[in-house]
ZAKOL-563248 format. One record per residue (C-alpha): x, y, z. Coordinates in steps of 0.05 Angstrom, whole numbers, plus 32768, in hexadecimal, padded with zeros to 4 digits. Layout:
<nuro><u>X</u><v>Y</v><w>Z</w></nuro>
...
//
This chain:
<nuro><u>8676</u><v>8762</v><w>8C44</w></nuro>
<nuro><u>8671</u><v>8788</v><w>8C04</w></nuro>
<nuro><u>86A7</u><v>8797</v><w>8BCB</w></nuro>
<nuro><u>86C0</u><v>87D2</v><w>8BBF</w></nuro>
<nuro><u>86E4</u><v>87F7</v><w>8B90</w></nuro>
<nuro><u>8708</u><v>8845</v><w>8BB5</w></nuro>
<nuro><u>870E</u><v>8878</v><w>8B86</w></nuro>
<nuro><u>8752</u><v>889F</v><w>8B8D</w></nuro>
<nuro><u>873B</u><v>88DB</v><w>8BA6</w></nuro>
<nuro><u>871F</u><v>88B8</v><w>8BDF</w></nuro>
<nuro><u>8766</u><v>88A0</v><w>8BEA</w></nuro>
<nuro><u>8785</u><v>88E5</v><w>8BDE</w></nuro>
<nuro><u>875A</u><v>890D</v><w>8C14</w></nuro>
<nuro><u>8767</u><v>88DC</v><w>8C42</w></nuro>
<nuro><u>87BA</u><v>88DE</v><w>8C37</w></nuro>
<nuro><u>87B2</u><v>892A</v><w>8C42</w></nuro>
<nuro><u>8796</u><v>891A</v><w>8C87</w></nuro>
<nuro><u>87E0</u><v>8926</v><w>8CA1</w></nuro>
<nuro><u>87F6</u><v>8963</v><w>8C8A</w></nuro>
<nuro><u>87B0</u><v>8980</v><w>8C95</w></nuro>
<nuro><u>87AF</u><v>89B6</v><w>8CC3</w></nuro>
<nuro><u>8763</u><v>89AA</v><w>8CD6</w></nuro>
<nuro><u>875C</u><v>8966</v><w>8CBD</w></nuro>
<nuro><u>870F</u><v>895A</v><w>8CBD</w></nuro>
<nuro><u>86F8</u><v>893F</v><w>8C7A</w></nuro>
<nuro><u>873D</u><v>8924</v><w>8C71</w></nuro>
<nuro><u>8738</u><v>8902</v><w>8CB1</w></nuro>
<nuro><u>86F4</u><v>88EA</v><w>8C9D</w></nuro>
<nuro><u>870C</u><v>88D0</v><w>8C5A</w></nuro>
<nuro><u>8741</u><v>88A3</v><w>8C83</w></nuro>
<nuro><u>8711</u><v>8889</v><w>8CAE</w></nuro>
<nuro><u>86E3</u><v>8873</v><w>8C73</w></nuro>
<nuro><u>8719</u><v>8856</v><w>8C52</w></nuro>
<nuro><u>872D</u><v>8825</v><w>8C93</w></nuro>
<nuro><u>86E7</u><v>8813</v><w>8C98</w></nuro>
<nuro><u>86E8</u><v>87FC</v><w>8C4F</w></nuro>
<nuro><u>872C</u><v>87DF</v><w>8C55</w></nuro>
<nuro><u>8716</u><v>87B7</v><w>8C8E</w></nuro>
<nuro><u>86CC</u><v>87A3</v><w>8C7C</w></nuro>
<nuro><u>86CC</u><v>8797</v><w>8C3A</w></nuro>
<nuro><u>86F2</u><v>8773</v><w>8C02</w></nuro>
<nuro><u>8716</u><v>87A7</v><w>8BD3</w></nuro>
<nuro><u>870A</u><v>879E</v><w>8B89</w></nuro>
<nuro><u>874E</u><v>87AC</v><w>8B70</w></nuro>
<nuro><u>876E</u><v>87A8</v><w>8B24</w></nuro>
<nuro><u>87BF</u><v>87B6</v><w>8B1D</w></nuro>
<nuro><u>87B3</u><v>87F4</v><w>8AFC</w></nuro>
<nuro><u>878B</u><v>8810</v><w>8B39</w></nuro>
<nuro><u>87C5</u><v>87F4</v><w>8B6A</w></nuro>
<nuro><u>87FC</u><v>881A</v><w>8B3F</w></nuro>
<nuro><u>87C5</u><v>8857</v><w>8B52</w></nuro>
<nuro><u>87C1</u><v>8850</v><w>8B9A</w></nuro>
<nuro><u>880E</u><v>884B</v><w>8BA1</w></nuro>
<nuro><u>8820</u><v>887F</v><w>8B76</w></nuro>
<nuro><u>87EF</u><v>88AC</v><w>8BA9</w></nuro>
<nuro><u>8806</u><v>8882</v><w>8BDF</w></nuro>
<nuro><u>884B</u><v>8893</v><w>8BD8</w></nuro>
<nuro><u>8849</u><v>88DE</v><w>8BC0</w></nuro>
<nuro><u>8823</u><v>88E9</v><w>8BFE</w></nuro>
<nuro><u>883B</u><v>890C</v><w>8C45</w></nuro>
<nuro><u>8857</u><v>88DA</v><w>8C73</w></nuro>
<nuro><u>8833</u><v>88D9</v><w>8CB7</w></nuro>
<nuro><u>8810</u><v>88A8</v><w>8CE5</w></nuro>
<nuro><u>87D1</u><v>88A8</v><w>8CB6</w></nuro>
<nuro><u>87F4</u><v>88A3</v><w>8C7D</w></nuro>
<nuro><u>8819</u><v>8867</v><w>8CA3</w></nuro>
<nuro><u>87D9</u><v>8848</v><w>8CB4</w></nuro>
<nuro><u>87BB</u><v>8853</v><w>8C6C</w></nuro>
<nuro><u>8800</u><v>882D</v><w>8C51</w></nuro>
<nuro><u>87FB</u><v>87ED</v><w>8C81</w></nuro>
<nuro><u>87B0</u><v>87F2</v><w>8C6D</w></nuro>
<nuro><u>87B9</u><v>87EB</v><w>8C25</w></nuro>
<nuro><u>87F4</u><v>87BE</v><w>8C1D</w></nuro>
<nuro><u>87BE</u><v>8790</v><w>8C4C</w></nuro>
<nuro><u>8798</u><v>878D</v><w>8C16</w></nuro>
<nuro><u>87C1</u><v>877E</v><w>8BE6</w></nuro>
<nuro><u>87E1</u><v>8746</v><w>8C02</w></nuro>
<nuro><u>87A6</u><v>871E</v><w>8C21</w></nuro>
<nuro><u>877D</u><v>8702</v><w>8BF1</w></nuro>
<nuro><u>873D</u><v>86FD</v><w>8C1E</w></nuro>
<nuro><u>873E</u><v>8744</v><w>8C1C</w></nuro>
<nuro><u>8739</u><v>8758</v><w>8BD8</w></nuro>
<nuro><u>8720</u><v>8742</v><w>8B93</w></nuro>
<nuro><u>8752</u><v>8751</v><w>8B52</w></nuro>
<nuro><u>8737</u><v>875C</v><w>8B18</w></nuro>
<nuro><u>8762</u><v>876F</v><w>8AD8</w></nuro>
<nuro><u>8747</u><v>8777</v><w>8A87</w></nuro>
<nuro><u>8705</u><v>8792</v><w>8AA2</w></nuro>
<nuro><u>86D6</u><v>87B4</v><w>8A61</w></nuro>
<nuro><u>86D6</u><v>87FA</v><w>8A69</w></nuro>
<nuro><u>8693</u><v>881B</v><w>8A71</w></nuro>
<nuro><u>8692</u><v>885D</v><w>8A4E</w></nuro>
<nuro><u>8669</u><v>8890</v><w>8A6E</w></nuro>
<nuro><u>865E</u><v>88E0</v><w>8A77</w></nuro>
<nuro><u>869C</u><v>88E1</v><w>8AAB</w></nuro>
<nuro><u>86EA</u><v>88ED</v><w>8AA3</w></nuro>
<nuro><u>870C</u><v>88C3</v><w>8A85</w></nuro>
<nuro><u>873E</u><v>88C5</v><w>8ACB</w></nuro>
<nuro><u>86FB</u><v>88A0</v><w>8AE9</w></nuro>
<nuro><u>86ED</u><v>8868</v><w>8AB7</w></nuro>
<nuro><u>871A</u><v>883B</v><w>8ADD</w></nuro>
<nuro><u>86FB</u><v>8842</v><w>8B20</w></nuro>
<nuro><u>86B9</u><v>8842</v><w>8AFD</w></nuro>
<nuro><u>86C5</u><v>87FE</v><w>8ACC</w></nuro>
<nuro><u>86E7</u><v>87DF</v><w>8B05</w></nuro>
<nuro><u>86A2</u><v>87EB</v><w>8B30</w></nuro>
<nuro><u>8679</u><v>87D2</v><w>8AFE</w></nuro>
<nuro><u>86A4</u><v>8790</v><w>8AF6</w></nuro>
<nuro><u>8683</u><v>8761</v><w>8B31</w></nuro>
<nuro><u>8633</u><v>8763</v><w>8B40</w></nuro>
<nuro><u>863A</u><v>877F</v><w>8B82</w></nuro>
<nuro><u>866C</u><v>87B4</v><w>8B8C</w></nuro>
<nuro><u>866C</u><v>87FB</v><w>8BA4</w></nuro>
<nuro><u>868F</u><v>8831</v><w>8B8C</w></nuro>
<nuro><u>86AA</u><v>885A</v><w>8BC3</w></nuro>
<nuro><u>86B2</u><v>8899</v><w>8BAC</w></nuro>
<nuro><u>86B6</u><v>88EE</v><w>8BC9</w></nuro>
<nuro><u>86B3</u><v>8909</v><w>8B86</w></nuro>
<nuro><u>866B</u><v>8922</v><w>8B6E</w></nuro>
<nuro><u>8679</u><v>891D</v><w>8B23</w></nuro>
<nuro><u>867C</u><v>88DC</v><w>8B26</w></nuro>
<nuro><u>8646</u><v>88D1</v><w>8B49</w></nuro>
<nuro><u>8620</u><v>8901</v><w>8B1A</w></nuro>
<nuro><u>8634</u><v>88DC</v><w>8AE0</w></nuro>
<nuro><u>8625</u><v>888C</v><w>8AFC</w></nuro>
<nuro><u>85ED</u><v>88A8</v><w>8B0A</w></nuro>
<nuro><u>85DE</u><v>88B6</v><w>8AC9</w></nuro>
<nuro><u>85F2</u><v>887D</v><w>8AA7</w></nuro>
<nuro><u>85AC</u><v>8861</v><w>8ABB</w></nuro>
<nuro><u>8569</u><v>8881</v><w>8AB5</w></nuro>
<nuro><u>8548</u><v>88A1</v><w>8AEA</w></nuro>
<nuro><u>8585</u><v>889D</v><w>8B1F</w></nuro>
<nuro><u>8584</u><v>884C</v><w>8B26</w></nuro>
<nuro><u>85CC</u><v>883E</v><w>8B0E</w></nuro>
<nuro><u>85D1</u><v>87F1</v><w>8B09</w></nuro>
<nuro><u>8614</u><v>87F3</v><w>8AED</w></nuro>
<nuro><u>8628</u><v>87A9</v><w>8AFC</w></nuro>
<nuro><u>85EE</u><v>87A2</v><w>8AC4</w></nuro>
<nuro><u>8620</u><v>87C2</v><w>8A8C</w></nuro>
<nuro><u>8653</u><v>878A</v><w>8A9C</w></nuro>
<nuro><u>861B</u><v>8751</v><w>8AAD</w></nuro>
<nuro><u>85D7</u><v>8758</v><w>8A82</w></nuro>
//
């Protein structure tokens, strides 16, 4: 079991999965997120909550989005199943400023993963660290 922190636009692809009209990557991006949601402990703060509702709830209503909802509000609410972490440093880096959160948030315990779709943040983890090996639990834990 591994923590995790999801960044939002994994969450947003996957609450388009219902008014997709050929929902593959959407579809995908659902799937991930159950898998995540039911293997591994979420690393949450309040301020990435108030994110995933706001999404949550401006979101189409369907059966995913149903699922997605239960999923979430699972998490929340057991405290097996996630870790909450407010008043974590901020680690400033060449990403937007939209990302630090998710990024920060990451960083906060040794051994969690950032779950993320978006290559630019990726790109700019990666470079954080020389030579591609980003060891960003090292920027919170020397």
């Amino acid at each position: 079991m591994s923590h995790c922190v999801i960044d939002e636009c994994v969450l947003m692809l996957a609450l388009r999965a219902d008014a997709a009209d050929v929902p593959g990557l959407e579809i995908g991006a659902a799937e991930l997120l159950a898998l995540v949601w039911s293997e591994h402990r979420v690393v949450v703060s309040g301020q990435l909550i108030d994110i995933y509702l706001g999404r949550l709830f401006q979101a189409p209503k369907g059966v995913i989005w149903q699922r997605l909802h239960q999923s979430l509000h699972g998490q929340i609410w057991h405290r097996a199943r996630h870790r909450w972490l407010d008043d974590v440093p901020m680690i400033d880096g060449p990403y937007h400023w939209k990302d630090q959160a998710y990024i920060s948030l990451a960083a906060a315990p040794a051994d969690t993963l950032l779950v993320t779709e978006e290559q630019e943040i990726v790109e700019a983890v990666a470079r954080l660290q020389p030579w591609g090996t980003t060891r960003l639990p090292a920027m919170h834990h020397p």
